[in-house]
N, C-alpha and C positions, 0 to 999 in steps of 0.2 A: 521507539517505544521501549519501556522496561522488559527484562525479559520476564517469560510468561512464571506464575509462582502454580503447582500443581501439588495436587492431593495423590499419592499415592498409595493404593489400597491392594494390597492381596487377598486375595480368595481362593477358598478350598475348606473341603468335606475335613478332609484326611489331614488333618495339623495336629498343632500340638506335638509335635516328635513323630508321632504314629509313623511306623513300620512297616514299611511292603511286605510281603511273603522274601523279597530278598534279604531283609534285615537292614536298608536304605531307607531312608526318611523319606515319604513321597513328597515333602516342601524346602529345594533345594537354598536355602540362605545363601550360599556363597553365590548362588544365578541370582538372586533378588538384589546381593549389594552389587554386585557387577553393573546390572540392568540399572538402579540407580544411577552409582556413577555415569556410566553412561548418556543419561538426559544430563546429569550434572556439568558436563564434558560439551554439551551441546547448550548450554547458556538457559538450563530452566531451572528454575528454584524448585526440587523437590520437598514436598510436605511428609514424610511416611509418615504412617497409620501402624500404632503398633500390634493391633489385634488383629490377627487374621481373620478375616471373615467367611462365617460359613451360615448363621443361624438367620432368620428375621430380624430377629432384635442387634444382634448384630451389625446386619446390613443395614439396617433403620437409623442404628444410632450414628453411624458412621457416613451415611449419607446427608443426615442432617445436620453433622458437624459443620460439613464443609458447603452445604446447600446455603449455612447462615452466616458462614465465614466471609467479606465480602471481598479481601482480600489473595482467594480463591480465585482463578483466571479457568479453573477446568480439573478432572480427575481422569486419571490412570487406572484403572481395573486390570490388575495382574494376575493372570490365571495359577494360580499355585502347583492346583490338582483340578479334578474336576470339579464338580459342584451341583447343588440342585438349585436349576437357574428359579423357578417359583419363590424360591427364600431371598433374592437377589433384585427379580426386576421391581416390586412395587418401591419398591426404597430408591432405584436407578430412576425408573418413570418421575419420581418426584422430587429429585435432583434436577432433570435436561428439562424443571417448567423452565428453570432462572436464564437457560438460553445457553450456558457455559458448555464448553465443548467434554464428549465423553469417549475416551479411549478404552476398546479393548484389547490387553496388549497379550498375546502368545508367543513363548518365546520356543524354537525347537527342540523335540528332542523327544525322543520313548518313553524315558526313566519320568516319573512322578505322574501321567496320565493330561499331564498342562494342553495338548490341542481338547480334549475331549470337554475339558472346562470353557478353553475360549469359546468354539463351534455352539455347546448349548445355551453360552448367555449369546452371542451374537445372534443367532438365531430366537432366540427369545424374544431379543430388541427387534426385532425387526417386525414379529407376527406384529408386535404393538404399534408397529411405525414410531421407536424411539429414534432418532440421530444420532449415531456415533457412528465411529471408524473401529475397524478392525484389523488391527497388525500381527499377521504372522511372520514372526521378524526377527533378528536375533542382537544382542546387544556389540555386538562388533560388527555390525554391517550401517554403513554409514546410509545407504538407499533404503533400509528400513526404519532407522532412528528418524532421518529425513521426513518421514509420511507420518512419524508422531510427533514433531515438532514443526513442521509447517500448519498442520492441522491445530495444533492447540495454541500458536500465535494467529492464526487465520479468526481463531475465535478469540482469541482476545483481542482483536482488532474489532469484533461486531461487536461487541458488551464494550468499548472503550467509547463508540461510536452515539451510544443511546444517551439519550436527553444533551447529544452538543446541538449547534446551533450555526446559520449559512446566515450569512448577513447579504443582500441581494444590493447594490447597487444601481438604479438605473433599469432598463429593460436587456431589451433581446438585439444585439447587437449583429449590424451586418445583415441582417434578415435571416438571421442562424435558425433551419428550423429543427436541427439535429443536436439540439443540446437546451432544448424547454423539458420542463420539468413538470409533474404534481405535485404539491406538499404533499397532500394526502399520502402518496405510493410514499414519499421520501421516509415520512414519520411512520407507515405500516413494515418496510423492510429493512429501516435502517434505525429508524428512532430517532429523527434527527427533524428539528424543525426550522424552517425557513422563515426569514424575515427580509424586510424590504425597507431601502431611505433611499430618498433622491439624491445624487452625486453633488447638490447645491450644500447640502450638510458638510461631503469631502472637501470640497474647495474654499469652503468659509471656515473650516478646519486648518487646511491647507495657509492659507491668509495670514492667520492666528500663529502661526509656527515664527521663531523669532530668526534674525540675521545671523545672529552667534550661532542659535543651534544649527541652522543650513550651512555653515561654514565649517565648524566643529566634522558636523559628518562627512562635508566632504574632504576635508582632510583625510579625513581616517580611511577613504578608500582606495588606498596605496594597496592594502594588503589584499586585495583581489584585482586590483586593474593595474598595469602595464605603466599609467601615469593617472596624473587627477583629471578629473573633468576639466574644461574651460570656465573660471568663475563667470556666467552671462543668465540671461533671461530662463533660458532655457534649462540648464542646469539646477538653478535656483527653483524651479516651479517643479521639478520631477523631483527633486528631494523633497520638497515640501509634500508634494502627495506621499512617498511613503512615511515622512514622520509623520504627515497627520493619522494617514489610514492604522496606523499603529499605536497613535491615542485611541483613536475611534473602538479599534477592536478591545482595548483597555477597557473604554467608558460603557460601552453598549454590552459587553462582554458576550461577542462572537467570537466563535474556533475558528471557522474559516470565511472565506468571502468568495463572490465572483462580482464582475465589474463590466456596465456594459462597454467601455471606451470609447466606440464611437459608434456614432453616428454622437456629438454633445461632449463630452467632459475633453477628451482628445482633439475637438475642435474650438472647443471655447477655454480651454486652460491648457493642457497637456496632455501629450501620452502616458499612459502608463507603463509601457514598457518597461522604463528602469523596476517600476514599482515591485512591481510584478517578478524579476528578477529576484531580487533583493530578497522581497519573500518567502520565494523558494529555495533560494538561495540559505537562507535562516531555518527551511524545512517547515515553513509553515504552507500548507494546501491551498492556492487559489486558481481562478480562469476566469480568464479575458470573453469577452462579449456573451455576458449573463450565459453563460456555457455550462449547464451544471451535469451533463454527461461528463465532460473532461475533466469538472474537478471533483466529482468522485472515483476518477481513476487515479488523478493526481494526491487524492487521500488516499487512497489503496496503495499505491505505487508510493507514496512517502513511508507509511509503516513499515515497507519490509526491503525497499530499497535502502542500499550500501551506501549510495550518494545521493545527492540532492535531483529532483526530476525535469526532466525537461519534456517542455510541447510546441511542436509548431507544424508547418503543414506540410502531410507528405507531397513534400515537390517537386518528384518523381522518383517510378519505381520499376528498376530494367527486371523484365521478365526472363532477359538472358541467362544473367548473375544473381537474383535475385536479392536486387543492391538496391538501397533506398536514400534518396538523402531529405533529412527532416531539417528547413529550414523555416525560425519562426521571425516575426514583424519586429525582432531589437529582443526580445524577451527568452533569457534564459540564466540559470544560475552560474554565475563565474565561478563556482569552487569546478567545473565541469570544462574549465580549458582544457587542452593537450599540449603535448609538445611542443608547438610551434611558436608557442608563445611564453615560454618558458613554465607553462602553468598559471598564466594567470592573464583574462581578458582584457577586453582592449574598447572604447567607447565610439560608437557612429548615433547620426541624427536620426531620429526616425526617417523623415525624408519620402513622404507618398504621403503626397495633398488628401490623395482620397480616401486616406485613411488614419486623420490623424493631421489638419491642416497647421494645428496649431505647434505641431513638432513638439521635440523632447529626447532625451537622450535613449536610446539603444545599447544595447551590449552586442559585441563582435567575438565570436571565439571560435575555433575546430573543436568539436567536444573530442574527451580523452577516447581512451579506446579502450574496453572492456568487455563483460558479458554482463548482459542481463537479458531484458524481454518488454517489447509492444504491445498496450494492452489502451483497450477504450471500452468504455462502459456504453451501451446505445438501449434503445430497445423498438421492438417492432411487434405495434400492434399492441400497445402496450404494456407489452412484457418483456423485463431486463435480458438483457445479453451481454457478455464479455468479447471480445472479439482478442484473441491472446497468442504472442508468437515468441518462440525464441530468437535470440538475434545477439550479433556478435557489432560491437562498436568497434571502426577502423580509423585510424588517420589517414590520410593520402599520402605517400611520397612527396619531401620538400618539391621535388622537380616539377611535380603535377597539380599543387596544390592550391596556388594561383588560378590555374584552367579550370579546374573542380569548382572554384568560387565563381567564377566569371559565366559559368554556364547559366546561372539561371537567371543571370540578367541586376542582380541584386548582391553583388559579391560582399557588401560588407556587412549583412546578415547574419544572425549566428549558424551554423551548421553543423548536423551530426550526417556520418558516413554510415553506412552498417549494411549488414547481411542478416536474411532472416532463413530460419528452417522451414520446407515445407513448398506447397506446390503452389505456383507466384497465380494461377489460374485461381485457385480454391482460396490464396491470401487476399487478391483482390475482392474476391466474394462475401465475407463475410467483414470486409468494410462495413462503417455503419456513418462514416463523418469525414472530413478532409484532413482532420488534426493524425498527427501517431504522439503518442506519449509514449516516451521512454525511461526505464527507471534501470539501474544497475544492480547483479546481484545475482549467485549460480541459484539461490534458493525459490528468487524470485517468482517464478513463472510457476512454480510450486504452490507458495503461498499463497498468491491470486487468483489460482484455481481451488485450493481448498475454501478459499474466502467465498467463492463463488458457489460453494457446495452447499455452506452453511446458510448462507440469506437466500436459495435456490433461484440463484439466475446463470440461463442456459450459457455454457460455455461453448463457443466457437471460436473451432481453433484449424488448423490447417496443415 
């Protein structure tokens, strides 16, 4: 995503120059461009507001600027001095209808009276039940800048999200009952509406896709795989599914998709595996067997994730170490090899009749090794939940690395290694599905839960 573009507005009583009893300005300029810089430095487009706001008219005219601006992702409320938060909130209250996220930011310090300004509009928002955050924080602390810019991409991830569209493929795959869905809930918490076509569309698509162009592309994928595919049956029918599913999204014009696989399109054409790869792999948001918990983590997990996401099923998880390894059915993005492979994956058959008779190409890789964080969307009893962990991605030692594959029976699988923070008793618990989703990213885990703050679904974490 672009980074976030924000309005920033200062306020206070005491401007204009006006003079303390010291003979001190009480609205320090040199902290204001500082504080700027600062989000500048952190990749958000500041807007400043050049009138300091202190009056109604004021606050009114200046919230409605940016309330009608659509180009606005969120505002900054900069505490100058204090303030009379009564001149302040009707103008705020009628900003946060549009949904956009609202910071109040305090920066420390005695001199110009700045906490006594944050403390009464923060508090004022709150008697009203407005949403916003309130940072007492300082512009060279990277753990406070942090909690203002995770939060105002958190919400520009919810307003980017309204009026897109989930293109459903097929039904509910595997008997999956942990990732059906409501429209209804989808389009009341997210905005987002769902549609549905039978996979007989995909494949007559698929059909339709010419020789040249199946050839063409698989030439070209030297630049993520280790070698080409084998030109055969196989190969040909799992390109065809992703160039067609990539008309399809063109013509129907859906943002993201999910795809039942099999039990049907996996047994009478092909797997999706590669497809599904691919996808992700290009950063576009999908999941396997009509799964729509995991592809809106996998939407969540792509906006704020550093690399492209990967999901497949925790395939075990040692309580000792609390080490997990997430191996999925062929499906994961090749920009995500590691070392072992020079950086770039490697191709196996699908290969499990029972799931997927009709075979199709797979991807094979160790994913790299880095930081980010585990997170799955579920909900119980109706109501959403995040289940969210920190976690550090590992390779295995060349000597080991072989035996690590070989353990689950399925060695030429893709596989991520990793360690998660937290107590393996209380991480097991707030499981909500067999899948983990992985995204990369120190901010991650951050964002996910701001994100979580703002559509208010409970976060469970361990």
């Amino acid at each position: 995503m672009k980074k976030p573009k924000v309005a920033f507005i200062v306020y206070g009583v005491h401007k204009d120059g006006l003079l303390d009893p010291m003979g001190t300005p009480f609205i320090d300029d040199e902290l204001i461009s500082k504080s700027i810089k600062a989000l500048a430095d952190r990749k958000i487009d500041v807007v400043r507001h050049q009138l300091i706001v202190a009056t109604k008219p004021e606050a009114r005219e200046a919230l409605a600027e940016y309330r009608d601006d659509s180009s606005i992702d969120g505002v900054i409320l900069f505490s100058g001095t204090w303030v009379w938060a009564a001149h302040m909130t009707a103008a705020i209250r009628d900003f946060a209808r549009t949904g956009r996220p609202i910071v109040i930011w305090t920066h420390p310090g005695s001199q110009g009276w700045r906490p006594v300004g944050g403390l009464v509009m923060t508090g004022a928002l709150k008697e009203i039940g407005v949403p916003h955050r309130f940072v007492y924080g300082s512009h060279d602390s990277d753990q406070d800048l942090s909690r203002i810019s995770t939060y105002l991409r958190a919400g520009q991830l919810k307003r980017y999200l309204e009026m897109k569209t989930v293109c459903s493929f097929g039904g509910r795959g595997m008997g999956q009952s942990c990732g059906v869905c409501d429209p209804s809930q989808w389009m009341k918490v997210f905005g987002i509406d769902i549609d549905s076509r039978d996979t007989t569309a995909l494949m007559k698509a698929a059909d339709a896709i010419s020789e040249l162009a199946v050839e063409q592309y698989r030439l070209g994928l030297d630049r993520w795989f280790v070698r080409l595919p084998e030109k055969n049956k196989e190969t040909e029918r799992s390109i065809r599914l992703l160039l067609a599913m990539r008309q399809l999204m063109s013509e129907w014009a859906f943002d993201f998709y999910t795809i039942q696989s099999f039990p049907g399109l996996g047994d009478d054409y092909s797997a999706t595996c590669f497809m599904q790869s691919m996808m992700l792999n290009d950063r576009i948001p999908v999941s396997t067997l009509g799964d729509f918990n995991t592809l809106m983590t996998t939407i969540i997990l792509n906006a704020f994730s550093t690399e492209a996401v990967y999901y497949g099923d925790m395939q075990h998880v040692d309580k000792q170490t609390n080490e997990i390894k997430i191996i999925g059915d062929g499906a994961v993005p090749p920009s995500l090899a590691g070392k072992r492979s020079g950086g770039k994956a490697d191709f196996a058959s699908h290969g499990i009749p029972t799931e997927g008779g009709a075979g199709g190409l797979s991807v094979s890789l160790v994913a790299k090794a880095g930081t980010g964080a585990l997170a799955r969307l579920g909900r119980t009893e109706g109501r959403f939940q995040m289940a969210l962990t920190r976690c550090d991605v590992f390779e295995p030692e060349e000597k080991d690395i072989q035996r690590r594959l070989n353990e689950c029976g399925i060695p030429f699988w893709p596989h991520a290694f990793l360690r998660f923070e937290g107590d393996a008793d209380q991480f097991m618990a707030i499981q909500n599905n067999e899948y983990a989703c992985l995204g990369y990213g120190a901010d991650l885990y951050a964002c996910v839960a701001d994100f979580c703050e703002l559509c208010d679904i409970e976060l469970l974490t361990c």
